[in-house]
N, CA, C and O atoms as a Tripos MOL2 file, in Angstrom:
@<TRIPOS>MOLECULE
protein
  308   307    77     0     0
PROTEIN
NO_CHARGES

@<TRIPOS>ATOM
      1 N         -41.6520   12.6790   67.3230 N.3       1 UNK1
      2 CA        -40.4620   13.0340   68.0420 C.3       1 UNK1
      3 C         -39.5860   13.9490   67.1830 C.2       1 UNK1
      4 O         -38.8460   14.7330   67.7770 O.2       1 UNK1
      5 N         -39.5970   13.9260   65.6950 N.am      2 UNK2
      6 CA        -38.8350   14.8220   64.8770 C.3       2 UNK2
      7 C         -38.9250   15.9150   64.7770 C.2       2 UNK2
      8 O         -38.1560   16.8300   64.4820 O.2       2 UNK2
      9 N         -40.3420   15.7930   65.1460 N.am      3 UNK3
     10 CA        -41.4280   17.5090   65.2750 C.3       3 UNK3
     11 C         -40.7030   18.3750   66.1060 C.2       3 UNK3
     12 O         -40.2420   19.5070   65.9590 O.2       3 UNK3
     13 N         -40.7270   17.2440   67.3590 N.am      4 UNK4
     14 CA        -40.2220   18.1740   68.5320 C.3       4 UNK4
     15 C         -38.5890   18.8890   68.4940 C.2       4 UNK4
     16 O         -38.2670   20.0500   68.7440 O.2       4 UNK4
     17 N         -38.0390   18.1400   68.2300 N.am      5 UNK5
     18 CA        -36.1990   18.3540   67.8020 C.3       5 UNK5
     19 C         -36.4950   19.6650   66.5110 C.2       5 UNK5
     20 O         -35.9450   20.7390   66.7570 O.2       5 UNK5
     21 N         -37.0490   19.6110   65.6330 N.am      6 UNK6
     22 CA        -37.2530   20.2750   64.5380 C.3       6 UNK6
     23 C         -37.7360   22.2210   65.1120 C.2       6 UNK6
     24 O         -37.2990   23.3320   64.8120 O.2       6 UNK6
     25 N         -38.8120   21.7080   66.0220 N.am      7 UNK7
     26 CA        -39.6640   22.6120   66.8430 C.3       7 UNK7
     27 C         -38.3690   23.5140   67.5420 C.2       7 UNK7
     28 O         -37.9360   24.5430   67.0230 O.2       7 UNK7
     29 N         -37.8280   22.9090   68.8530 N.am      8 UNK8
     30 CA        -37.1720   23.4290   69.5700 C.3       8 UNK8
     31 C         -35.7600   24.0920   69.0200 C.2       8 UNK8
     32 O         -35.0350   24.9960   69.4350 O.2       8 UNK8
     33 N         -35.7290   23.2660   67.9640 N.am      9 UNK9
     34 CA        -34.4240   23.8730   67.1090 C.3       9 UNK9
     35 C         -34.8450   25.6250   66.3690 C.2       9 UNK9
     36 O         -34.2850   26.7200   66.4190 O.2       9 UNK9
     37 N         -35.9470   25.1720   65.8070 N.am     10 UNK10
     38 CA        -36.3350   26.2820   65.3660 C.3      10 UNK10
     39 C         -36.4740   27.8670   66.3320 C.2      10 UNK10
     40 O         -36.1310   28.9710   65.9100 O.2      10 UNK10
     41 N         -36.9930   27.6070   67.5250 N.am     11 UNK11
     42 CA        -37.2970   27.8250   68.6140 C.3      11 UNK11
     43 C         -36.2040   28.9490   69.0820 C.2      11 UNK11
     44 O         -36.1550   30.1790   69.1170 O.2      11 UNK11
     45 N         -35.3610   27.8550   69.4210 N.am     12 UNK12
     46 CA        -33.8050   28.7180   69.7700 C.3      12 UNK12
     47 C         -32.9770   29.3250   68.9650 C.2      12 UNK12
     48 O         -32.1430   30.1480   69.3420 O.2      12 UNK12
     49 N         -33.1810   28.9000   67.6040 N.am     13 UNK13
     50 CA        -32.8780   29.9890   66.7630 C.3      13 UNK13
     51 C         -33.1660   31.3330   66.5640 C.2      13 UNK13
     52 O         -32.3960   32.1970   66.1470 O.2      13 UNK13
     53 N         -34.3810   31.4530   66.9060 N.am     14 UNK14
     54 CA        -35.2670   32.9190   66.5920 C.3      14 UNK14
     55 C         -35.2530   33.9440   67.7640 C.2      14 UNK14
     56 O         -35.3750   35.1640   67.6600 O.2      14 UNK14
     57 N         -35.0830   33.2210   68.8890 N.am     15 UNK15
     58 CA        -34.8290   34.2250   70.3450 C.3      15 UNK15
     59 C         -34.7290   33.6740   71.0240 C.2      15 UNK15
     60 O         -34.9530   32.4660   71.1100 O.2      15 UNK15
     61 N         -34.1410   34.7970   72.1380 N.am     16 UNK16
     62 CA        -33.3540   34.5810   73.5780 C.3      16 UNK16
     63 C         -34.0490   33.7350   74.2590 C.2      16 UNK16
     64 O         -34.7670   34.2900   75.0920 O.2      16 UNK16
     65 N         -34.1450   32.2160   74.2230 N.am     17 UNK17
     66 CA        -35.1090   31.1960   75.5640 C.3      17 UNK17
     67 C         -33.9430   30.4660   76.0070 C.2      17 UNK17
     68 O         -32.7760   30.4290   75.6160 O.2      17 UNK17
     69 N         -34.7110   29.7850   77.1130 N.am     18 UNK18
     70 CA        -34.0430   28.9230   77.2330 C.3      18 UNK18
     71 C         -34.7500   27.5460   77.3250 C.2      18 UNK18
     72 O         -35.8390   27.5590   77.8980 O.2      18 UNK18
     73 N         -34.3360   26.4560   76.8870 N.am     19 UNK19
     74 CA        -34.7400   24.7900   77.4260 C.3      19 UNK19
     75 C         -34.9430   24.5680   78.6890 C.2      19 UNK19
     76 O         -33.8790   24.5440   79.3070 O.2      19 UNK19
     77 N         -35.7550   24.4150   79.2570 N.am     20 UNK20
     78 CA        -35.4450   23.8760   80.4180 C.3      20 UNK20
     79 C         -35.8240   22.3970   80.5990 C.2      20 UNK20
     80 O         -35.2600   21.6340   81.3830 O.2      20 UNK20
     81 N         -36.7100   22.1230   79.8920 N.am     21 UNK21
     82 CA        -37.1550   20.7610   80.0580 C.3      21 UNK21
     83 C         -37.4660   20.0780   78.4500 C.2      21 UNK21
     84 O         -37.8140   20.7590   77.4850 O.2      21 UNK21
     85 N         -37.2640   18.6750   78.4330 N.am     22 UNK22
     86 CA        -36.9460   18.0040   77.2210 C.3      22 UNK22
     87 C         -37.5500   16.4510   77.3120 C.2      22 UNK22
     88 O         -36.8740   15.5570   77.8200 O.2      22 UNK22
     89 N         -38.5470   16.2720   76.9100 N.am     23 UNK23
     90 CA        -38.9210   14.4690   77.5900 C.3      23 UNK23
     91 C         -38.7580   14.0750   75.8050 C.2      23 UNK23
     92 O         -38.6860   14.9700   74.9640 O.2      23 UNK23
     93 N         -38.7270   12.8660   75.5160 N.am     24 UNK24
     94 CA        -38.5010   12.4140   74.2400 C.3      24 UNK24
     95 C         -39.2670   10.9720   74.0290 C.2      24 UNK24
     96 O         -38.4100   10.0880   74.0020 O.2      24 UNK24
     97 N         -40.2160   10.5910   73.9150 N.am     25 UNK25
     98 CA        -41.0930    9.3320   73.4520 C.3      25 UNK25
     99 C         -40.8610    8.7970   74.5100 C.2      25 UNK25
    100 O         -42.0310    8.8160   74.8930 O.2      25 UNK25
    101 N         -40.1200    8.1370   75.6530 N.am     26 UNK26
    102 CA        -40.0080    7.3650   76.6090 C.3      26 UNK26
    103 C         -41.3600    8.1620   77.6350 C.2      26 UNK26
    104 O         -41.5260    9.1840   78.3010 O.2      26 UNK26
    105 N         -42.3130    6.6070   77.1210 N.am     27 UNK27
    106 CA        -43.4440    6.7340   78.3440 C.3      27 UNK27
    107 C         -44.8790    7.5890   77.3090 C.2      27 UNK27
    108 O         -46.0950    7.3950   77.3160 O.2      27 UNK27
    109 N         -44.2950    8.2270   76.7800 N.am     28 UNK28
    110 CA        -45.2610    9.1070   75.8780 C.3      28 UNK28
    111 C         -45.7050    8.6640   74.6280 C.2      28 UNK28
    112 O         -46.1120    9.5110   73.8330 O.2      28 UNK28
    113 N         -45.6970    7.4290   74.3030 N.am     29 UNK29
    114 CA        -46.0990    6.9370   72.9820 C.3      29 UNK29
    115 C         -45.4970    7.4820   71.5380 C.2      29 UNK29
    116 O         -45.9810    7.8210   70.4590 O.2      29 UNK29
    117 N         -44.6580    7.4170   71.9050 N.am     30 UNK30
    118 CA        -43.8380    7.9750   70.8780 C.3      30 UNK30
    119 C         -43.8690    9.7010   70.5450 C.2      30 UNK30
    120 O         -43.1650   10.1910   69.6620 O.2      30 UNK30
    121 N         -44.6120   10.3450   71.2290 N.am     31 UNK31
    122 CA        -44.5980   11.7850   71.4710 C.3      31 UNK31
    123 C         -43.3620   12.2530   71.7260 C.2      31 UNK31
    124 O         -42.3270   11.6010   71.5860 O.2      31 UNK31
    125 N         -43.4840   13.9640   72.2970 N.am     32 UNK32
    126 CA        -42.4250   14.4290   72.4710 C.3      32 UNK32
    127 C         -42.5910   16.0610   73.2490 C.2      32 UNK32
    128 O         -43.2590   16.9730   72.7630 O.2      32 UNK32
    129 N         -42.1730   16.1040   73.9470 N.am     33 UNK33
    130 CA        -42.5510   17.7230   74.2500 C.3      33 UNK33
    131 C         -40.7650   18.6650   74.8560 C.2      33 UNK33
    132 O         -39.6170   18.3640   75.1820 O.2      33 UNK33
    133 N         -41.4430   19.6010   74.7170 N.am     34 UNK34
    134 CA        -40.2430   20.5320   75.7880 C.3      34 UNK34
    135 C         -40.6020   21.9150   76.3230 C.2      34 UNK34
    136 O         -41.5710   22.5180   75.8620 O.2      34 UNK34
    137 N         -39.9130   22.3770   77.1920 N.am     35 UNK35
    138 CA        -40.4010   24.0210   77.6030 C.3      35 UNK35
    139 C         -39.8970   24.7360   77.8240 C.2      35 UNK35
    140 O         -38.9650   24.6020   78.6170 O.2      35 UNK35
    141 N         -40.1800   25.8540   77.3010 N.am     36 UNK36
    142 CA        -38.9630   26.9520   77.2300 C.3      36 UNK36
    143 C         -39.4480   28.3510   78.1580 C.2      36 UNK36
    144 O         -40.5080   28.8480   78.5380 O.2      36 UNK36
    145 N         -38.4290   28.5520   78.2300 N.am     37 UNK37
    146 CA        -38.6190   29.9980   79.5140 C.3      37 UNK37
    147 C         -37.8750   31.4080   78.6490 C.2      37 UNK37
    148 O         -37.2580   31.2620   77.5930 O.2      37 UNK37
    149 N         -38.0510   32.5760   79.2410 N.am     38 UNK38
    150 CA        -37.9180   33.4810   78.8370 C.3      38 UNK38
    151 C         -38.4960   34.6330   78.6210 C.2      38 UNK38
    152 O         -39.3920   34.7300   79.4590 O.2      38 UNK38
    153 N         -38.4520   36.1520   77.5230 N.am     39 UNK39
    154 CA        -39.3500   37.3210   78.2490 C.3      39 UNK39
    155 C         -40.6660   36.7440   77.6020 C.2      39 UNK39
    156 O         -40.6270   35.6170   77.1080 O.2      39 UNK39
    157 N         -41.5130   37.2790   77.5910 N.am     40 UNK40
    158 CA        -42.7460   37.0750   76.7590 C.3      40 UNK40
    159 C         -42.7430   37.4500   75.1080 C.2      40 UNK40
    160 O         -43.3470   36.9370   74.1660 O.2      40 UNK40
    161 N         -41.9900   38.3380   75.1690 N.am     41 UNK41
    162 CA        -41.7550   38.0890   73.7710 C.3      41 UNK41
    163 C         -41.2560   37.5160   73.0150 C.2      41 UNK41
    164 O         -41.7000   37.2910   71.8890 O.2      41 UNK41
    165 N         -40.0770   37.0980   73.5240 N.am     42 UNK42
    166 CA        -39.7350   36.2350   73.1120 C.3      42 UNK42
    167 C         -40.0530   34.6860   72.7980 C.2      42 UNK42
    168 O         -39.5890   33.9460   71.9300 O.2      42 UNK42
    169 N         -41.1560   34.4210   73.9640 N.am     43 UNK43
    170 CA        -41.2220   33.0960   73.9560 C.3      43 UNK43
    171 C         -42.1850   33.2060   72.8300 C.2      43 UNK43
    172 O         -42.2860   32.2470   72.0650 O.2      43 UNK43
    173 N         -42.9030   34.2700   72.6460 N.am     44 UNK44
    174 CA        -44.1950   34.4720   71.5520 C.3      44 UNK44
    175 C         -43.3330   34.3450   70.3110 C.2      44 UNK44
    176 O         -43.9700   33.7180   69.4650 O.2      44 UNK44
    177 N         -42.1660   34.6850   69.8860 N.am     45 UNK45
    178 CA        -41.8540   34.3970   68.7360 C.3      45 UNK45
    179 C         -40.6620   33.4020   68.4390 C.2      45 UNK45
    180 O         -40.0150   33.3860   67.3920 O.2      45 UNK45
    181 N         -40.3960   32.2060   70.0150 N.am     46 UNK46
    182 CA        -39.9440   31.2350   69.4540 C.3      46 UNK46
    183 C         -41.2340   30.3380   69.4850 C.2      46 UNK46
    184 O         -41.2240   29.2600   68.8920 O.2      46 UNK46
    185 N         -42.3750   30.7830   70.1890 N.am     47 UNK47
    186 CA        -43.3950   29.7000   69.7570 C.3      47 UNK47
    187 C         -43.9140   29.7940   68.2110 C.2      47 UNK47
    188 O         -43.8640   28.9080   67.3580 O.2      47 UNK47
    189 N         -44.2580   30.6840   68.1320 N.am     48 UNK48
    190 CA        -44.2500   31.0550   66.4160 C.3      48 UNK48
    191 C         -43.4220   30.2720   65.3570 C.2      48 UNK48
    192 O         -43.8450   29.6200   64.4020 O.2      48 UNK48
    193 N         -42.0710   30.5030   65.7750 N.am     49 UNK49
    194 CA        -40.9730   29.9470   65.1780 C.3      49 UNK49
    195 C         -41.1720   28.1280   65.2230 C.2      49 UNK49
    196 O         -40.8080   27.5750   64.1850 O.2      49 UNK49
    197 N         -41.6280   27.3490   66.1600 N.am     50 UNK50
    198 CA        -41.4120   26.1310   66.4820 C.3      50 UNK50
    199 C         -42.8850   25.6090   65.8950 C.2      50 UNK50
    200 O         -42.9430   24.4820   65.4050 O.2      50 UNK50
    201 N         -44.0080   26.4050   65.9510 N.am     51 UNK51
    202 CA        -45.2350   26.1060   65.2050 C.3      51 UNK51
    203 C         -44.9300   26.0390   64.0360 C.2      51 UNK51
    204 O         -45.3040   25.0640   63.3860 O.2      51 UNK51
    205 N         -44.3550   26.8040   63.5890 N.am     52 UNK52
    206 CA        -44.0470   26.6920   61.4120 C.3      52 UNK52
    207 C         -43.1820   25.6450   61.3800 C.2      52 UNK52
    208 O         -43.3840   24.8730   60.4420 O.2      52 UNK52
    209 N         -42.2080   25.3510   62.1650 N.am     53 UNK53
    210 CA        -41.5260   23.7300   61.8000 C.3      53 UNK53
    211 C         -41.7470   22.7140   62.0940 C.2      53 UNK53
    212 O         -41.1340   21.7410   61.6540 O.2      53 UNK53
    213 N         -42.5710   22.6660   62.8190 N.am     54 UNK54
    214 CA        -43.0990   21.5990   63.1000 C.3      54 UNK54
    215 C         -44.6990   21.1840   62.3190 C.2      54 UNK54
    216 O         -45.3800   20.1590   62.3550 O.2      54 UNK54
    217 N         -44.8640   22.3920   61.6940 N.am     55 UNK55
    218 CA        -46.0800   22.1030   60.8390 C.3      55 UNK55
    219 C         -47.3230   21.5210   60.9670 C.2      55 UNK55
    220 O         -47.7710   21.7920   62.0810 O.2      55 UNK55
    221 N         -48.2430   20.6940   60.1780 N.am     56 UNK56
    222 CA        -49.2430   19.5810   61.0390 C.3      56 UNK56
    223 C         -48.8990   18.4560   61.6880 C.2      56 UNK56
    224 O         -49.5170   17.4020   61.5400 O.2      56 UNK56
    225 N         -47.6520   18.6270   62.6320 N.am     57 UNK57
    226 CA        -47.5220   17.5640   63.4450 C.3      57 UNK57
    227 C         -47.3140   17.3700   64.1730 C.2      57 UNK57
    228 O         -46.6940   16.3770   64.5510 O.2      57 UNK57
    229 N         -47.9810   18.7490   65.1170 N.am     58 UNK58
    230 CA        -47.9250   19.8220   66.1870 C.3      58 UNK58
    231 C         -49.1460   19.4200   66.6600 C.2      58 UNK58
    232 O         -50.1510   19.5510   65.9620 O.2      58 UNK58
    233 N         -49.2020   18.7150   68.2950 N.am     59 UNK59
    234 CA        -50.3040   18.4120   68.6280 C.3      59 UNK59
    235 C         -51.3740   19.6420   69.5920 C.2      59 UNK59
    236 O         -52.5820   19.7500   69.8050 O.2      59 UNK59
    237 N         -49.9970   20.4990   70.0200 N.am     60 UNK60
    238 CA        -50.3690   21.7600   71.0190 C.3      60 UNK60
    239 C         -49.3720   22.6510   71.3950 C.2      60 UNK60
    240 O         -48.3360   22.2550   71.9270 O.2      60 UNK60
    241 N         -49.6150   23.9190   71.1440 N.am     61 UNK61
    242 CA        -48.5920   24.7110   72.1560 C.3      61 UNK61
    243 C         -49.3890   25.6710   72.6310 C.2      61 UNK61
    244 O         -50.3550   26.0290   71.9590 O.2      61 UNK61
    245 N         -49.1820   26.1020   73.5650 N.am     62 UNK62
    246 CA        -49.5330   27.0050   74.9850 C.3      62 UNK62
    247 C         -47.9850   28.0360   75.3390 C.2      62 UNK62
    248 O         -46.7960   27.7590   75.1800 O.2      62 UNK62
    249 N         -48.5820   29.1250   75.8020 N.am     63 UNK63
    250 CA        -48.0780   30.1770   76.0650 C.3      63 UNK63
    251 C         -48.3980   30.2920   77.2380 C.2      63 UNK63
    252 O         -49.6080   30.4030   77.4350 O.2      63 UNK63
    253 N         -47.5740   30.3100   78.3240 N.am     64 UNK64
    254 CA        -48.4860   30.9470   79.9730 C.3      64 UNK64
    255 C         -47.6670   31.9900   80.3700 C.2      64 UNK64
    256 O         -46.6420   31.6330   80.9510 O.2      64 UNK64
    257 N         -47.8100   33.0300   80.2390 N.am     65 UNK65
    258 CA        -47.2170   34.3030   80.8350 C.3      65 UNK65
    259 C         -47.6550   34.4830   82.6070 C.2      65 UNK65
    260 O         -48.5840   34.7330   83.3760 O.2      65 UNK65
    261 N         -46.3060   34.1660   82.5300 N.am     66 UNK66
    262 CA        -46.0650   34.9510   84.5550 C.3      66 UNK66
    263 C         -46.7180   33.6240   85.0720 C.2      66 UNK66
    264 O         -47.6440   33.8210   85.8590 O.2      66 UNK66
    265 N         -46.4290   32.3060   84.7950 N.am     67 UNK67
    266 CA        -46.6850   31.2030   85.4690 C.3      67 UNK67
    267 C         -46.7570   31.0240   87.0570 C.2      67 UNK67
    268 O         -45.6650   31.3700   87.5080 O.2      67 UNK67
    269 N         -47.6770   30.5910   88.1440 N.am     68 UNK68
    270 CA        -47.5710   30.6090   89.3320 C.3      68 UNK68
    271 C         -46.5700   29.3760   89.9660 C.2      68 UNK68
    272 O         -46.4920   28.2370   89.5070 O.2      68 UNK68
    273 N         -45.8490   29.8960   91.1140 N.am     69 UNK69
    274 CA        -44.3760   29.1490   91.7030 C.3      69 UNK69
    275 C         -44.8690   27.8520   91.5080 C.2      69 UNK69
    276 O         -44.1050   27.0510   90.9670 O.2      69 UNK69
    277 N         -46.1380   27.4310   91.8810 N.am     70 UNK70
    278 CA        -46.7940   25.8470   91.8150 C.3      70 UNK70
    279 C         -46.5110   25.1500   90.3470 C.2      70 UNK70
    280 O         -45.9270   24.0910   90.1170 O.2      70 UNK70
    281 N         -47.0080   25.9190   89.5880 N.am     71 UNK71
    282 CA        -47.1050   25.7150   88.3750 C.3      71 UNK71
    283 C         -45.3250   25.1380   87.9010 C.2      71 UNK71
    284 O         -44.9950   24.0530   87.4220 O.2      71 UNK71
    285 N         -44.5060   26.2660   88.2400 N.am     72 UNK72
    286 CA        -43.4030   26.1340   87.8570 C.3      72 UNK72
    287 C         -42.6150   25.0570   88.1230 C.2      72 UNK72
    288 O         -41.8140   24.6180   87.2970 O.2      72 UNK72
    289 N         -42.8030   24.5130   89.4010 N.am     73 UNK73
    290 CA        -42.3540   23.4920   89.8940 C.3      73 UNK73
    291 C         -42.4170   22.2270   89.5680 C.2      73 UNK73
    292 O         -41.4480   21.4790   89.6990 O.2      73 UNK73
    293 N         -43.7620   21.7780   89.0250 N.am     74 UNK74
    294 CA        -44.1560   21.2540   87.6430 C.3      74 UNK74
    295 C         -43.8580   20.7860   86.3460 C.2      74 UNK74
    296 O         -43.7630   19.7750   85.6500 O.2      74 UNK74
    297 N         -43.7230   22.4570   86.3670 N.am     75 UNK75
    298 CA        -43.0430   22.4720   84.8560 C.3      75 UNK75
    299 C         -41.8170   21.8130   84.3810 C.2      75 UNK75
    300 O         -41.7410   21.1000   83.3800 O.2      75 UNK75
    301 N         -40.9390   22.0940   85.1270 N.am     76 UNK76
    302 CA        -39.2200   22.2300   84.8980 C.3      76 UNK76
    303 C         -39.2370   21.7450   86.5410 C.2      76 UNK76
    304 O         -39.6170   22.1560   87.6370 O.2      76 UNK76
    305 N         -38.2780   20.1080   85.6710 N.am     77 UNK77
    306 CA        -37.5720   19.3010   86.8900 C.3      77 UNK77
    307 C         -36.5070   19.8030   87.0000 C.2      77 UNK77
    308 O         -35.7210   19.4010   87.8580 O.2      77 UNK77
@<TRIPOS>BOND
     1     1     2 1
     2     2     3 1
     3     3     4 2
     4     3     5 am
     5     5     6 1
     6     6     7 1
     7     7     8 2
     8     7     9 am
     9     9    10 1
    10    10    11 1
    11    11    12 2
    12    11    13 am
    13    13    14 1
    14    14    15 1
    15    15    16 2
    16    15    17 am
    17    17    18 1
    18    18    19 1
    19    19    20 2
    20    19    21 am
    21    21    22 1
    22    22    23 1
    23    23    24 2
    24    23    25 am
    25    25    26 1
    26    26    27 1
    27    27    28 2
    28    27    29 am
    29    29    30 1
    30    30    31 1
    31    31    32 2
    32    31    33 am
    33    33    34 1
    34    34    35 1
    35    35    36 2
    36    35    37 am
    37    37    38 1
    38    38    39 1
    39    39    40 2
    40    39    41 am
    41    41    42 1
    42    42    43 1
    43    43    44 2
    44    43    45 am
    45    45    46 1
    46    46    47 1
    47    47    48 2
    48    47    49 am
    49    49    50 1
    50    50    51 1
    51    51    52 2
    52    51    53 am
    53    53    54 1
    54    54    55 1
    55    55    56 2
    56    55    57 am
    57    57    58 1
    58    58    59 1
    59    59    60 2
    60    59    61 am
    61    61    62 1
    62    62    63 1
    63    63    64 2
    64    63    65 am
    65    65    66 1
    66    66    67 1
    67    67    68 2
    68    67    69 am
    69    69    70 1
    70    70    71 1
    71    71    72 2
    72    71    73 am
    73    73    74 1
    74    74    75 1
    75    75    76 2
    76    75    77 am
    77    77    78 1
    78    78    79 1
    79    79    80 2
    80    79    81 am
    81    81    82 1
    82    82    83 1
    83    83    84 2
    84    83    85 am
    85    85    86 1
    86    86    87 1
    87    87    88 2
    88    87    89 am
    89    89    90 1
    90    90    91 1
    91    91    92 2
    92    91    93 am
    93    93    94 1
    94    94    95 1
    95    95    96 2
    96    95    97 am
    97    97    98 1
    98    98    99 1
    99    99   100 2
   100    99   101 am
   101   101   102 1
   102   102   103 1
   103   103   104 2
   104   103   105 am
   105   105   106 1
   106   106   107 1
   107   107   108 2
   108   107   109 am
   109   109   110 1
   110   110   111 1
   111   111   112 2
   112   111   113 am
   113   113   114 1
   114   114   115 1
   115   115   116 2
   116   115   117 am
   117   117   118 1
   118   118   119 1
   119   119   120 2
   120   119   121 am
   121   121   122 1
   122   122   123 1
   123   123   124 2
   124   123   125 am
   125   125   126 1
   126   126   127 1
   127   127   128 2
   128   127   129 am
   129   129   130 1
   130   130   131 1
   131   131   132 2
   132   131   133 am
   133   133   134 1
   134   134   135 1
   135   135   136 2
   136   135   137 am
   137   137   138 1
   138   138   139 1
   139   139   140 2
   140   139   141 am
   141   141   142 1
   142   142   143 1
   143   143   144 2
   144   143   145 am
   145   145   146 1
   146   146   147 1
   147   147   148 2
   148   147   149 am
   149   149   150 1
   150   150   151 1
   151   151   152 2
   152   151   153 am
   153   153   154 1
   154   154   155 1
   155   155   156 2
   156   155   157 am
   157   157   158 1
   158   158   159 1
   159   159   160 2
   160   159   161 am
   161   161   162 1
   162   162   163 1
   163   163   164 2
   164   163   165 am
   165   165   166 1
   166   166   167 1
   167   167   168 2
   168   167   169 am
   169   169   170 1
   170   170   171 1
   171   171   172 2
   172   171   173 am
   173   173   174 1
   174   174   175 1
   175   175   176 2
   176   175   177 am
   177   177   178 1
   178   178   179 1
   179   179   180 2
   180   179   181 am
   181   181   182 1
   182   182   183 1
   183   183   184 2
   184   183   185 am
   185   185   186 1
   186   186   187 1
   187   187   188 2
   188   187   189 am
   189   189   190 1
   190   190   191 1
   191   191   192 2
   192   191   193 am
   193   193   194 1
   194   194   195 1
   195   195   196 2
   196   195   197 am
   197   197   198 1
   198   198   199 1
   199   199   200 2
   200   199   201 am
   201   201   202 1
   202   202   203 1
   203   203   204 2
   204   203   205 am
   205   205   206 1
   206   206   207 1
   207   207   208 2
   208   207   209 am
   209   209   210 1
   210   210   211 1
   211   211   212 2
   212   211   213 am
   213   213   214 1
   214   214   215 1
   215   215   216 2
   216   215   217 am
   217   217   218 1
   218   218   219 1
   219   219   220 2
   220   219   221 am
   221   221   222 1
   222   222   223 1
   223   223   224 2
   224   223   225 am
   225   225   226 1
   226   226   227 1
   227   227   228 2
   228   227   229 am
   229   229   230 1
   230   230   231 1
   231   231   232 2
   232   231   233 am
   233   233   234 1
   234   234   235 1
   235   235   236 2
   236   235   237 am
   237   237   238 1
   238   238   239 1
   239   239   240 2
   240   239   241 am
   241   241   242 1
   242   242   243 1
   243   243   244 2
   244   243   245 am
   245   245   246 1
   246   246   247 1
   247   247   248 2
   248   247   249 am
   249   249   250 1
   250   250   251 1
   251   251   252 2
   252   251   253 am
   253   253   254 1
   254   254   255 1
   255   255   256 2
   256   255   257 am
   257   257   258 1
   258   258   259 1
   259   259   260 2
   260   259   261 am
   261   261   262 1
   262   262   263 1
   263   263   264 2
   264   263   265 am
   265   265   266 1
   266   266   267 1
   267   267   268 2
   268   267   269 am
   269   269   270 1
   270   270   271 1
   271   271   272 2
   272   271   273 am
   273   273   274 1
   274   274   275 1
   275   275   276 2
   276   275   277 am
   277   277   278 1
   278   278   279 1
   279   279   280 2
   280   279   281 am
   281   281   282 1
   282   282   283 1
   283   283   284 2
   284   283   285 am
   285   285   286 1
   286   286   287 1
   287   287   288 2
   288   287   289 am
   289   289   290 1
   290   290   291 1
   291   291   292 2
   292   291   293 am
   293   293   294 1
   294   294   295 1
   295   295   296 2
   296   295   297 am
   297   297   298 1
   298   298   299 1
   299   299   300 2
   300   299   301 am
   301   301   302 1
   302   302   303 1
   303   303   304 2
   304   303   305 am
   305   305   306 1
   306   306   307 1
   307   307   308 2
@<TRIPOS>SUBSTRUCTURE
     1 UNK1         2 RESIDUE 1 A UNK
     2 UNK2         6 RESIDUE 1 A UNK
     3 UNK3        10 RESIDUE 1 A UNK
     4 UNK4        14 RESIDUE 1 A UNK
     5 UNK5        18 RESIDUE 1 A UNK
     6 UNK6        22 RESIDUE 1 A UNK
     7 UNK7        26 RESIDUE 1 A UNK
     8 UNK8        30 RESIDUE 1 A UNK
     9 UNK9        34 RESIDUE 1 A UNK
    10 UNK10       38 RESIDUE 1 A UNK
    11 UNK11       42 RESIDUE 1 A UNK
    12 UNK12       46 RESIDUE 1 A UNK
    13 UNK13       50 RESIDUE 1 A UNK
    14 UNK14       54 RESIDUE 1 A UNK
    15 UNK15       58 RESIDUE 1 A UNK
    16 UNK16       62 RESIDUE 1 A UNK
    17 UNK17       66 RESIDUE 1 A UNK
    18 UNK18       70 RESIDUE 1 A UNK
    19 UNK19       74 RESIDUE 1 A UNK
    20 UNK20       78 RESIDUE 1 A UNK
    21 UNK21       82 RESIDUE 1 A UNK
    22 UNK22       86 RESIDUE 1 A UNK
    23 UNK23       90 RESIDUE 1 A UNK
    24 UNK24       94 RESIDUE 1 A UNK
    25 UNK25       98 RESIDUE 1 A UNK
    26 UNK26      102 RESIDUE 1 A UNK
    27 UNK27      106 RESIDUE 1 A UNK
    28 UNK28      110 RESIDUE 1 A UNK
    29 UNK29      114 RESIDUE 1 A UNK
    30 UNK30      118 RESIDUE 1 A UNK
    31 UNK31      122 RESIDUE 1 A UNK
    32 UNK32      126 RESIDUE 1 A UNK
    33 UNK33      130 RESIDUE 1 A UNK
    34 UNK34      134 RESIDUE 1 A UNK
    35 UNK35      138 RESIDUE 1 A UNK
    36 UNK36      142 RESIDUE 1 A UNK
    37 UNK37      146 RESIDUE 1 A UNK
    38 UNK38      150 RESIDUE 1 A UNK
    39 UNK39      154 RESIDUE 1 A UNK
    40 UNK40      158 RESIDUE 1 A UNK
    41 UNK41      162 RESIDUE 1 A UNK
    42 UNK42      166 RESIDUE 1 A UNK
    43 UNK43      170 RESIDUE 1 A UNK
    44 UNK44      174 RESIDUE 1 A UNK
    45 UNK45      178 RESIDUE 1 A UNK
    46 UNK46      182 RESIDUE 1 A UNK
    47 UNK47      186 RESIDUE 1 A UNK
    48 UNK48      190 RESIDUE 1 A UNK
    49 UNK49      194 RESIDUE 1 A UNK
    50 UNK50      198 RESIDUE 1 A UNK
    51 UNK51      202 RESIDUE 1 A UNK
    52 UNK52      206 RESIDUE 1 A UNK
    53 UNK53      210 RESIDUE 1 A UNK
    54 UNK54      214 RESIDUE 1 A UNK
    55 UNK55      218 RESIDUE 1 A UNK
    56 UNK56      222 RESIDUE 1 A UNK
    57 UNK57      226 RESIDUE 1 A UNK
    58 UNK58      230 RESIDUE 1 A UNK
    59 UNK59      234 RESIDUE 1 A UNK
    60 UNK60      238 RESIDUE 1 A UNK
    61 UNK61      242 RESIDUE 1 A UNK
    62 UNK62      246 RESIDUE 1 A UNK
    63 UNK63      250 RESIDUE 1 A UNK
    64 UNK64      254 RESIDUE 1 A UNK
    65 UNK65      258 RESIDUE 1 A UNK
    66 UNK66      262 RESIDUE 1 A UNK
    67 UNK67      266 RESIDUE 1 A UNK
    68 UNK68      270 RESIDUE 1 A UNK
    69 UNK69      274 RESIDUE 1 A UNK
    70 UNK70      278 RESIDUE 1 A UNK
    71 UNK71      282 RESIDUE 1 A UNK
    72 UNK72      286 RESIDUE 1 A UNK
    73 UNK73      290 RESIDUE 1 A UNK
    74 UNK74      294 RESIDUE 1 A UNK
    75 UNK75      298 RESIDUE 1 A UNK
    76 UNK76      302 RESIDUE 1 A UNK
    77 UNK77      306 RESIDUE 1 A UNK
């Protein structure tokens, strides 16, 4: 869960995203995730940014450029 706070912090530091979604260990075994929106480049170099702080304790990140409306709906409650 520190990963993730550590991650997303890093994240929004480095470029224009935004949070949209935030779950925190409740239900997830003590995991943690979040998702961020924004241009593509940006999200490419707050994912960058949130991979180096979070270090090996980073279970996955994914990039989906131009996500479909289904998808999105999904995504971000």
């Amino acid at each position: 869960m520190c990963a993730a706070i550590a991650a997303a912090d890093a994240a929004c530091k480095v470029a224009y995203v935004i949070v949209r979604d935030v779950r925190f260990a409740v239900d997830l075994a003590g995991k943690a995730y979040f998702t961020l929106t924004g241009a593509l480049d940006a999200i490419q170099s707050a994912s960058h940014a949130a991979n180096e702080a979070a270090g090996d304790r980073i279970v996955g990140l994914e990039v989906i450029a131009q996500p479909s409306p289904d998808l999105r709906g999904r995504l971000f409650r």
